[in-house]
C-alpha positions as CSV (number, residue, x, y, z in Angstrom):
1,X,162.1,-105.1,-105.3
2,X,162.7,-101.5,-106.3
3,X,164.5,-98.9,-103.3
4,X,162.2,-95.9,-103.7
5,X,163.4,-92.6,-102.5
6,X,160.3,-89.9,-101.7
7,X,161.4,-86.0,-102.0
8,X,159.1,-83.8,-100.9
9,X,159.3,-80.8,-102.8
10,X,157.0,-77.7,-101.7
11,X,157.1,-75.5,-104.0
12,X,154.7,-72.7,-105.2
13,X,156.7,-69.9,-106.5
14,X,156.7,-71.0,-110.1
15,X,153.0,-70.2,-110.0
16,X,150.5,-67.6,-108.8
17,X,147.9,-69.8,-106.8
18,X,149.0,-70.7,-103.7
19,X,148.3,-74.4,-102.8
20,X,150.9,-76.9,-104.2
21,X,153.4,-76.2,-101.4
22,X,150.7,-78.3,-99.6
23,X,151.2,-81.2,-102.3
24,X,153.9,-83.7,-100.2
25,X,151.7,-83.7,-97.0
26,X,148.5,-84.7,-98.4
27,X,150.4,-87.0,-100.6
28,X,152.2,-88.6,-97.1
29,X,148.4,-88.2,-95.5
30,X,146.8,-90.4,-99.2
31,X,149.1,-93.3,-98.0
32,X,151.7,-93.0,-100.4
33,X,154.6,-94.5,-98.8
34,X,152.4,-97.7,-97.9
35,X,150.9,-97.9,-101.4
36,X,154.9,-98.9,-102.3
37,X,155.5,-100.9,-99.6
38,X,153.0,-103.1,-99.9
39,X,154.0,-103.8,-103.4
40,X,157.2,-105.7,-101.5
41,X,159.3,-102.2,-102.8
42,X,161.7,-100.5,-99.9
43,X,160.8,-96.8,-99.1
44,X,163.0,-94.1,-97.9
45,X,161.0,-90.8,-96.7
46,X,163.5,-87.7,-96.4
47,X,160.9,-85.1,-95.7
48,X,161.0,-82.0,-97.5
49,X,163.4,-80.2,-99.1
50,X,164.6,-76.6,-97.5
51,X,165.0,-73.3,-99.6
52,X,168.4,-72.8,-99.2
53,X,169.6,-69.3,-99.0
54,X,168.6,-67.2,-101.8
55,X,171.1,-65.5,-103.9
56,X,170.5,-62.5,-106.6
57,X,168.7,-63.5,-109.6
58,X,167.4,-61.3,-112.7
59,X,165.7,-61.9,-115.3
60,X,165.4,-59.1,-118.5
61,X,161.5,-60.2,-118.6
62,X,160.1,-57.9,-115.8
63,X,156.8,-60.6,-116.0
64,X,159.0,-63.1,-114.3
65,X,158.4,-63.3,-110.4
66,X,159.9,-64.9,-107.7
67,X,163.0,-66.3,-109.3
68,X,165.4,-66.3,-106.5
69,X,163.2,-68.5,-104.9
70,X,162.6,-70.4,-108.0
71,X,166.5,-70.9,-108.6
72,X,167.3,-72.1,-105.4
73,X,164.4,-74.8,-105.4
74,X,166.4,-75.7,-108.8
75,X,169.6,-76.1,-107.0
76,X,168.2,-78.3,-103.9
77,X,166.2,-80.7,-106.1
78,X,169.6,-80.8,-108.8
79,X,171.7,-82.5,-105.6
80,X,168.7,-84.4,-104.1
81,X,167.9,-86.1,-106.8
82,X,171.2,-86.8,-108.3
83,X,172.3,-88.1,-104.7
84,X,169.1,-90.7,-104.7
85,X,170.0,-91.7,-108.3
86,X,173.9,-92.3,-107.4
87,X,172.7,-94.6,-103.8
88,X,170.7,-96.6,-106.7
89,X,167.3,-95.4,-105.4
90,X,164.6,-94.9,-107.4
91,X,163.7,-90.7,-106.8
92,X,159.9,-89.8,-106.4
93,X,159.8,-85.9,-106.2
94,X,156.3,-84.9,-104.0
95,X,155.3,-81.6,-105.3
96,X,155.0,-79.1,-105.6
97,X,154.5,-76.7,-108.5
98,X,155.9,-78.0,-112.4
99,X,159.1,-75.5,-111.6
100,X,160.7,-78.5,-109.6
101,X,161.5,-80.2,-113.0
102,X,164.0,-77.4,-113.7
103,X,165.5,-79.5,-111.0
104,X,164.7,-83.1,-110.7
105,X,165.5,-83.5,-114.0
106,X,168.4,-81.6,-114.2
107,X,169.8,-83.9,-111.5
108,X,168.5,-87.0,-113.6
109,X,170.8,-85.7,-116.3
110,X,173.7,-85.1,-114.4
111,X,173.5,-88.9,-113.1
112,X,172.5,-90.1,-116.8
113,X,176.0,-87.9,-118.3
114,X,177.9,-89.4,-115.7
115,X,177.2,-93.3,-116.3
116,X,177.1,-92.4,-119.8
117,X,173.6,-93.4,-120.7
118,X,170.9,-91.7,-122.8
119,X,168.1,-89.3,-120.6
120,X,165.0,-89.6,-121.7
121,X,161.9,-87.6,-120.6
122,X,158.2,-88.6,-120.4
123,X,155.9,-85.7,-120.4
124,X,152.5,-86.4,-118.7
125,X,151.1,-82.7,-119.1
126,X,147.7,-80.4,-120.5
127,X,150.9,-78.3,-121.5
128,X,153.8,-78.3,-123.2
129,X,155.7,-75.9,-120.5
130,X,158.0,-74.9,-123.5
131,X,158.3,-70.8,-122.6
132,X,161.7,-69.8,-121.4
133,X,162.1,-67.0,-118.9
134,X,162.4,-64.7,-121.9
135,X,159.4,-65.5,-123.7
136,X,156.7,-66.2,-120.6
137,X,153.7,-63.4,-120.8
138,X,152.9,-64.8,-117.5
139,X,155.9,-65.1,-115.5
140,X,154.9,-68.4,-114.3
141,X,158.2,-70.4,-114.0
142,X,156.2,-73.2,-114.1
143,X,155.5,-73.3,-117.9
144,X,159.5,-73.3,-118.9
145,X,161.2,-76.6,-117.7
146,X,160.7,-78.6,-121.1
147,X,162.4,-75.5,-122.4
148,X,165.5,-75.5,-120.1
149,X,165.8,-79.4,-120.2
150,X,166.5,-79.1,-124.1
151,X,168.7,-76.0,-123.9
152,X,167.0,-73.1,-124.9
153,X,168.3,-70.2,-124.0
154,X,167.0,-67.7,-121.6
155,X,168.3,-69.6,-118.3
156,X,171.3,-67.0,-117.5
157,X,170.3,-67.4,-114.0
158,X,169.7,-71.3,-113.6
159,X,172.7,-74.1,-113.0
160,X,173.7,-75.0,-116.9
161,X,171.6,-77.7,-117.4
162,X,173.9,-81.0,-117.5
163,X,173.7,-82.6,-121.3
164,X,170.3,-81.1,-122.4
165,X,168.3,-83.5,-123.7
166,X,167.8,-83.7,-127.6
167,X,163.5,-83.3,-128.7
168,X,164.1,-86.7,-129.9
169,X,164.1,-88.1,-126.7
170,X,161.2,-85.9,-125.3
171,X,157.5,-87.3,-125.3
172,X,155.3,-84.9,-124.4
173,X,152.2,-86.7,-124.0
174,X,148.8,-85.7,-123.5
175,X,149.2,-82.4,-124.6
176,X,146.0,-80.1,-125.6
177,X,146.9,-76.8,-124.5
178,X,149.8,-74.8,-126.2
179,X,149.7,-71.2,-127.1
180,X,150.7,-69.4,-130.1
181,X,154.1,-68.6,-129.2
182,X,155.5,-72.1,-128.0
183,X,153.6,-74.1,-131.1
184,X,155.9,-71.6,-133.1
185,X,158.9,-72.8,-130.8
186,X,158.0,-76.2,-130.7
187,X,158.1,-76.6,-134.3
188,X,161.3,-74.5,-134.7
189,X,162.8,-77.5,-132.5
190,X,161.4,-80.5,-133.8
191,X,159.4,-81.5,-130.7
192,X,155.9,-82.6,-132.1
193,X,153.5,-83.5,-128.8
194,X,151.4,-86.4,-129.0
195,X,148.4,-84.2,-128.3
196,X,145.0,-85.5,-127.3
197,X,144.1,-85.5,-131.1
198,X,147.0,-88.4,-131.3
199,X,145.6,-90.4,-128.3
200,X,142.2,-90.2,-129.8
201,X,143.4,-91.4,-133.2
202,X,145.8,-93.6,-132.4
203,X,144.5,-94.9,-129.1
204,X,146.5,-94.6,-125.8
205,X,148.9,-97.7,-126.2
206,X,150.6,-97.4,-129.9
207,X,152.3,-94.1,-129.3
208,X,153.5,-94.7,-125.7
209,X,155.4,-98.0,-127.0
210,X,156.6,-96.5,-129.7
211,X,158.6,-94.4,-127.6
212,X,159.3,-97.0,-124.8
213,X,160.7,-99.3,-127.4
214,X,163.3,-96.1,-128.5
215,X,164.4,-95.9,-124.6
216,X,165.1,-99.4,-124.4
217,X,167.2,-99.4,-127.5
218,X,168.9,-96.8,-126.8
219,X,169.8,-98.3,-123.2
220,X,168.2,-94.8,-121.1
221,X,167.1,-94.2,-118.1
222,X,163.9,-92.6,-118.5
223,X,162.7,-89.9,-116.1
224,X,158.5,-89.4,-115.8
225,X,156.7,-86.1,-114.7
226,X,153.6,-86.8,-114.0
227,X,151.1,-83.3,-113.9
228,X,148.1,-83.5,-112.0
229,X,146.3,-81.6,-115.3
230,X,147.4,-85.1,-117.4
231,X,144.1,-86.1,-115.8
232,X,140.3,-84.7,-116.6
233,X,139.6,-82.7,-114.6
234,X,136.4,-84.2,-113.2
235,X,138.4,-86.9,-112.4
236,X,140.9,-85.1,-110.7
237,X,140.1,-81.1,-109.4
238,X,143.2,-80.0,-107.1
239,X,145.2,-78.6,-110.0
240,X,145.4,-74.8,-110.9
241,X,145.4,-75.2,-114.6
242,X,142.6,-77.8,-115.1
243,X,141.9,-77.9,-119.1
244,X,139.0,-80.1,-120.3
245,X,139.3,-83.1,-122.4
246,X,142.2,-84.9,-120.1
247,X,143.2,-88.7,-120.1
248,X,140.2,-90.9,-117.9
249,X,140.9,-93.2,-115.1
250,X,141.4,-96.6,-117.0
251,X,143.6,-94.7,-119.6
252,X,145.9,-93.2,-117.3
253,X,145.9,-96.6,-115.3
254,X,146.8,-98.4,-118.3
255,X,149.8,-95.4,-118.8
256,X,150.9,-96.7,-115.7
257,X,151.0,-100.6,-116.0
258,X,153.0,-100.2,-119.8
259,X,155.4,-98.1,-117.5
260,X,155.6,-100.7,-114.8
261,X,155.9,-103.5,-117.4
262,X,158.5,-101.9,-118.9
263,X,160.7,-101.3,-116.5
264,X,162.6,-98.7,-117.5
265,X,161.3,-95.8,-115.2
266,X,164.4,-94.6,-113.3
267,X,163.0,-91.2,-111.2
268,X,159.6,-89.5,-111.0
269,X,158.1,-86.3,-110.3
270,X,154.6,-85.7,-108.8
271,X,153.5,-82.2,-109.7
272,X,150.6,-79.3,-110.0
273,X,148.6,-81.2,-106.9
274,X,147.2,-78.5,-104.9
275,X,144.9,-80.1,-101.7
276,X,143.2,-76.5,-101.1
277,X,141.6,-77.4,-104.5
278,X,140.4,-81.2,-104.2
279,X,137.3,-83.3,-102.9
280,X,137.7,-84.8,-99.8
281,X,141.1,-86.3,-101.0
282,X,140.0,-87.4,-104.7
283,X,143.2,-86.4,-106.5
284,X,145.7,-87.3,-104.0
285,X,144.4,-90.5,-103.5
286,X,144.2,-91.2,-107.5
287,X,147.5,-89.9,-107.6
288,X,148.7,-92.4,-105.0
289,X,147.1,-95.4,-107.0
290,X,148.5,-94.3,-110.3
291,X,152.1,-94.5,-108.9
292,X,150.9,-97.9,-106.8
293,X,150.1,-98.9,-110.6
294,X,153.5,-97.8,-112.2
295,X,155.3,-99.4,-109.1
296,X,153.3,-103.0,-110.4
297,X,149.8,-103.1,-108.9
298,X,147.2,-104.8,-111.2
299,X,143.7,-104.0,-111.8
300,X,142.8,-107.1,-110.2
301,X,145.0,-106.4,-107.0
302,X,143.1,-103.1,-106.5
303,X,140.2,-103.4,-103.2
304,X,136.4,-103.6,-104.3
305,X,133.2,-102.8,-102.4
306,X,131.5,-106.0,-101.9
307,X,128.2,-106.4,-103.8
């Protein structure tokens, strides 16, 4: 029995199109909470998060918006997470826009360097959110927390991040769309995405255990952020940055269960779900049964019309 922590975490100001800040409530609405429960795990709902009050906040890249806002969310999640981690909870962050990783993660960390064990980050993305505030064309804070988490510079008005994590222990996974300027970057630090290219080579399972088998090793605690745009898109619509050519229902489900099986997950985020944007509740519920499936549902516990 795992205690499970949910966060919810409505945040849009790392992107342009409004939405996501709806992402915990229609996650709470898709049945969530029970979809844990009734895998014999304890669940602790503490609502959402508050923006506390915003401080100044500047940024030399006159593309970057609403950082104030962005920064504070940072902060909140940092103390929030950390505080589930150190009651021995398992943290699931509801989002949410992919800025809250500048914070749930950063609070992962913080825990991690304190125990003295290894973070490790798994990267469920279309994109490699490698920009830093400096380097965005779009301003969308959204695209930078992989670059804060292993200490690139340009963060002058974020918390230092706590032990930034080396690429080594970054799998960014599912990757197939990077521009110009972070392939560049990405190279220049040694992080090499297991791109779709990878997954259709190599299959979904080989490179995902390859990098499980490195946490365990190593003794980490292994953070997951999951993106709603990991998924194809006709599989899942309510995300702002749909790209083609995503993971399908049985291979993300299969994601899942290696997760579950290895039981090494120690905190999870829930991003880029925007309800405004959905069918009838298509994504959130998926959503829902893809952490019901990293939590330890099987395919053959999953409900099926009768014939």
């Amino acid at each position: 029995m795992t205690r499970c922590t949910l966060i919810g975490a409505p945040i849009d100001s790392g992107q342009r199109r409004p939405g996501c800040l709806m992402g915990p409530a229609a996650y709470r609405v898709a049945g969530l909470a029970q979809a844990i429960s009734d895998l014999g795990h304890a669940v602790e709902d503490r609502g959402d998060l508050a923006l506390p009050a915003l401080r100044p906040a500047r940024c030399p890249n006159a593309a970057v918006h609403s950082l104030p806002e962005t920064v504070g969310w940072t902060e909140a999640l940092i103390d929030s997470v950390d505080d589930a981690l150190s009651e021995g909870t398992l943290p699931i962050v509801m989002g949410g826009d992919h800025s809250l990783a500048l914070g749930s993660v950063a609070g992962a960390a913080g825990f991690a360097a304190r125990k003295g064990r290894p973070l490790f980050v798994l990267w469920l993305d279309a994109h490699s959110d490698f920009h830093t505030p400096l380097t965005t064309t779009s301003g969308n804070l959204h695209g930078t927390p992989v670059a804060y988490i292993t200490g690139r510079g340009g963060f002058d008005a974020f918390p230092p991040f706590p032990a930034p994590v080396p690429a080594d222990r970054v799998c960014l996974y599912g990757i197939r769309s990077v521009d110009p300027a972070e392939h560049a970057a990405l190279i220049d630090h040694q992080l090499i995405p297991v791109d779709m290219r990878t997954l259709d080579e190599e299959g979904i399972v080989a490179p995902l255990r390859r990098f499980l088998a490195r946490v365990r090793a190593a003794g980490g605690m292994l953070h997951v952020s999951l993106d709603v745009d990991f998924l194809d898109p006709a599989i899942a619509p309510a995300v702002g940055t749909t790209v083609p050519g995503g993971t399908t229902f049985r291979e993300a489900h299969l994601v899942m269960e290696m997760l579950h099986e290895s039981g090494l997950v120690t905190s999870l985020d829930l991003v880029e779900l925007n309800p405004f944007l959905d069918d009838r509740g298509m994504t959130a519920r998926l959503m829902v049964d893809l952490v019901a499936s990293l939590m330890g549902r099987k395919v053959f516990d999953r409900p099926t019309r009768s014939k």
